[in-house]
C-alpha positions in Angstrom: 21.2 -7.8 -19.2 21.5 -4.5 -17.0 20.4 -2.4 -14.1 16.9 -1.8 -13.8 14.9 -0.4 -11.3 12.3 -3.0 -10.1 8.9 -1.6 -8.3 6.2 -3.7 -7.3 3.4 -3.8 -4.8 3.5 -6.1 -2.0 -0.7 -8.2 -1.3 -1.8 -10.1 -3.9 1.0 -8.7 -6.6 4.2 -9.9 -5.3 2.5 -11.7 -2.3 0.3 -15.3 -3.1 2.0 -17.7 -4.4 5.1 -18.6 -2.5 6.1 -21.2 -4.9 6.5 -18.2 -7.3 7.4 -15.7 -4.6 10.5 -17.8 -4.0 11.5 -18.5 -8.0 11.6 -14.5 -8.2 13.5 -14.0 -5.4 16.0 -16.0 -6.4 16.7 -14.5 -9.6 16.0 -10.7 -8.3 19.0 -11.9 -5.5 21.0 -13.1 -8.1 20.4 -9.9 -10.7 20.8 -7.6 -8.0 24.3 -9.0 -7.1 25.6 -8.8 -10.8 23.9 -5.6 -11.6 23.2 -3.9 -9.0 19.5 -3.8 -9.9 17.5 -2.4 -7.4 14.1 -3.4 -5.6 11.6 -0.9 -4.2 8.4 -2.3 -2.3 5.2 -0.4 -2.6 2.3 -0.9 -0.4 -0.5 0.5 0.7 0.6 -1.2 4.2 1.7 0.8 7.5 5.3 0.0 8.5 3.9 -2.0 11.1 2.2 -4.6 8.8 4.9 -4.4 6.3 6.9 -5.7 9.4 4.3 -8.5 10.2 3.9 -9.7 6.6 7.8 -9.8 6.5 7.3 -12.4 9.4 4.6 -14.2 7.3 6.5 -14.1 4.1 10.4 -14.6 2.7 10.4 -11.1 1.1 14.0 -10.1 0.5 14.8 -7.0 2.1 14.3 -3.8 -0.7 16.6 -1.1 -1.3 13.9 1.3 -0.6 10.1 0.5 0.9 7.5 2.8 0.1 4.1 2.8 3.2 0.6 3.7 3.1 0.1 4.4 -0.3 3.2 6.6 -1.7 3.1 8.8 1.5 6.6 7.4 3.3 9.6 6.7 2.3 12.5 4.4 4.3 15.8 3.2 2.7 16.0 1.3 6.3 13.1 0.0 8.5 15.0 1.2 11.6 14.8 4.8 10.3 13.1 7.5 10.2 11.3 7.8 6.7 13.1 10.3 3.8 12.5 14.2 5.2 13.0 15.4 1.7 9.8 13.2 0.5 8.2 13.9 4.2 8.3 17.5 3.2 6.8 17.3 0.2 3.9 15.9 1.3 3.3 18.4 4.0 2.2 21.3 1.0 -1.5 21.7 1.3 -1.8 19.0 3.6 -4.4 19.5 6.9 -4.4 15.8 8.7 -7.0 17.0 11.7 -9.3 19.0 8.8 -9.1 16.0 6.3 -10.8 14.2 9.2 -13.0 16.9 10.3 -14.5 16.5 6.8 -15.0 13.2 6.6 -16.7 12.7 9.6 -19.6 14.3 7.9 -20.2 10.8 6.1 -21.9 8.0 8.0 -20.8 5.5 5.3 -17.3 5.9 6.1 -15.8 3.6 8.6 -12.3 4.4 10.3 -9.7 1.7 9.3 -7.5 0.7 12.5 -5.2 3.2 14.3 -1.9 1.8 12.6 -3.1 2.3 9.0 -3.6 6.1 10.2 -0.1 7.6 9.4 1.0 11.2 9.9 0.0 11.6 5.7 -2.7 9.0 5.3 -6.2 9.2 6.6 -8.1 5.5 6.1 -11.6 4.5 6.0 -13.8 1.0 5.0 -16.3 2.4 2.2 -19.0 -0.3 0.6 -18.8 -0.1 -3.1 -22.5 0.2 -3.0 -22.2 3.7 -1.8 -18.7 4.5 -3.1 -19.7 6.3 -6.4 -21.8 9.1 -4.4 -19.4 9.1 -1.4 -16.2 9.9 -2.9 -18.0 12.7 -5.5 -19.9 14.4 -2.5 -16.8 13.8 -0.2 -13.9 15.4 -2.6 -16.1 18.2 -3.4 -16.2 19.0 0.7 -12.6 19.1 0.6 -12.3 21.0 -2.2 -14.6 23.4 -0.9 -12.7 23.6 2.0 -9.0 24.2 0.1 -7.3 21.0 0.8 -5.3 19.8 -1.8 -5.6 15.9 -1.4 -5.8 13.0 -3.6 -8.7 10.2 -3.0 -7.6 6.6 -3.8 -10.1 4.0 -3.6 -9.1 0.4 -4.0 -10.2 -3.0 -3.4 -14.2 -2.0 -3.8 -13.1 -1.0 0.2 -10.4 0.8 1.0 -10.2 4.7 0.8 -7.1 6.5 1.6 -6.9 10.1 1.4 -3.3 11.3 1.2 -1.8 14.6 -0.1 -1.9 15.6 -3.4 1.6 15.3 -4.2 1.6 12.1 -2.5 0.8 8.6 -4.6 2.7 5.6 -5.2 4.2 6.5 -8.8 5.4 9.9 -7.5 6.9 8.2 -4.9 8.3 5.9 -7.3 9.6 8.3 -9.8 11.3 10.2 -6.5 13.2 7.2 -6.4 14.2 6.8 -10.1 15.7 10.1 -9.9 17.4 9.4 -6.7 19.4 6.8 -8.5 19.2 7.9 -12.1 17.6 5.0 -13.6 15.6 5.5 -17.0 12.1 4.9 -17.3 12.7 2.1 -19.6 15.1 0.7 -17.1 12.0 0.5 -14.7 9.2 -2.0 -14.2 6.0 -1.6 -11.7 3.9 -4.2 -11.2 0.6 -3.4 -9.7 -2.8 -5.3 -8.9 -5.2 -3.2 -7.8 -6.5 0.9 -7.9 -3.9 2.0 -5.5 -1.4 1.0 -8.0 -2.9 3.1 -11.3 -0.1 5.9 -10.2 2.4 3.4 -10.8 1.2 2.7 -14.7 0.6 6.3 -15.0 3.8 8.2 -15.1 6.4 8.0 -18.0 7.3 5.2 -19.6 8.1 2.9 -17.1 7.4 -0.7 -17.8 4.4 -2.1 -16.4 3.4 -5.5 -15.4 -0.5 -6.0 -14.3 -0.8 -9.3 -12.6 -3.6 -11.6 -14.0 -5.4 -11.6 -10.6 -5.9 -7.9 -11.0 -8.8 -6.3 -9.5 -11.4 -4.9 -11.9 -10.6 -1.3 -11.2 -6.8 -1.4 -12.5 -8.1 -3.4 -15.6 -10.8 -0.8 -16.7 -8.4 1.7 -16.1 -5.9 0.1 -18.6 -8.8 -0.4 -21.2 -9.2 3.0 -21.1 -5.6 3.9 -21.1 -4.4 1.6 -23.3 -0.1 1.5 -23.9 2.4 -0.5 -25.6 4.8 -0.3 -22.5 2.3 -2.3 -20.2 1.9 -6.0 -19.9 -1.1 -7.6 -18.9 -0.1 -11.1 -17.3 -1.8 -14.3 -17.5 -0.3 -15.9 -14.5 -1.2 -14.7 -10.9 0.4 -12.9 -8.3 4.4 -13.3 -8.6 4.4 -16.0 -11.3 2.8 -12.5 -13.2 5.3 -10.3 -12.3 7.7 -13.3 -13.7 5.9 -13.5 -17.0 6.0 -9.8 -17.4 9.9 -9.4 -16.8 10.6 -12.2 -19.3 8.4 -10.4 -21.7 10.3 -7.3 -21.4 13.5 -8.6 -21.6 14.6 -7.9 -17.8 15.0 -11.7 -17.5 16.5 -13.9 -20.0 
């Protein structure tokens, strides 16, 4: 038993079964204390509706919260997120272009105002239409030199955030802040927003078995002896993946 660093996305990965939700908690609490292991949520999520799921849901408060997919960093809700990661995200990164651009495409549908952060521009896109969208859409922006990253999750949800900015660099930022291993850290991911996380080094991965079908063709295609594909859903997942890995005894 030791340290680890313990990384895990919030709606339908950590979040949907609060039977589970609560087991976990319990022993994360008690690991943390004796180990000072330490918990990072990742969400796609504004601050705002991390706040309001936190009201929904007995989420123990994290030793770091990463928002809106990888692009902000806060070690304390009541602060102002990391400059230093803030910073990097502003290389290449043109907010009032990015939108410019997509407002060319009729099939993109603005997501509300508080999922549009300072590096995170949001749309609703069918999956019927998603194939051509997104190939037509990130050659525009190419085109016109922005260096962005297009995440589509959910068969809905488009986010286009800098290029430096995703979930697993956000995560690894962290890793290095506290000089934790990669095999000392575990991500735990359900959906396409979450590839990043499985995608960096050797971290330990935990895919929930309610994944979405995006993050499980990605995995058949990447396959890797360091990820763990659960049977059980949502946090009773996560659960079954830490015990398999040895992080829980």
């Amino acid at each position: 038993m030791a340290k680890f660093l313990f990384v895990t996305d919030l709606d339908n990965t950590l979040v949907g079964d609060d039977q589970s939700l609560a087991e976990l908690n319990q022993k994360l609490k008690q690991h943390r204390q004796e180990y000072d292991t330490k918990i990072v949520y990742t969400t796609g999520r504004s601050l705002t509706l991390y706040q309001q799921l936190t009201e929904e849901k007995n989420l123990l408060v994290p030793d770091a919260l990463v928002t809106a997919v990888g692009t902000e960093i806060y070690y304390h809700v009541d602060n102002d997120p990391d400059p230093s990661w803030s910073e990097k995200m502003m290389v290449g990164w043109d907010r009032e272009l990015v939108i410019n651009t997509a407002s060319h495409f009729a099939d993109l549908t603005p997501q509300p105002e508080t999922e549009q952060r300072p590096f995170k521009v949001s749309y609703f896109l069918a999956e019927i239409v998603a194939a051509d969208v997104l190939s037509e859409l990130e050659d525009l922006l190419q085109k016109r030199g922005l260096n962005v990253r297009l995440i589509y999750s959910g068969s809905k949800d488009l986010d286009i955030i800098p290029r430096r900015g995703n979930k697993g660099a956000a995560m690894q930022f962290l890793r290095q802040h506290w000089d934790i291993s990669p095999t000392q850290t575990v991500v735990c991911g359900d959906s396409g927003n979450d590839i990043a996380l499985f995608s960096m080094d050797r971290e330990r991965g935990i895919i929930v078995g309610n994944a979405q079908p995006e993050l499980l063709r990605w995995c058949e295609i990447n396959p890797a002896d360091y990820r763990y594909q659960a049977k059980s859903y949502y946090a009773a997942g996560i659960l079954e993946g830490l015990y398999y890995f040895g992080f829980f005894k």
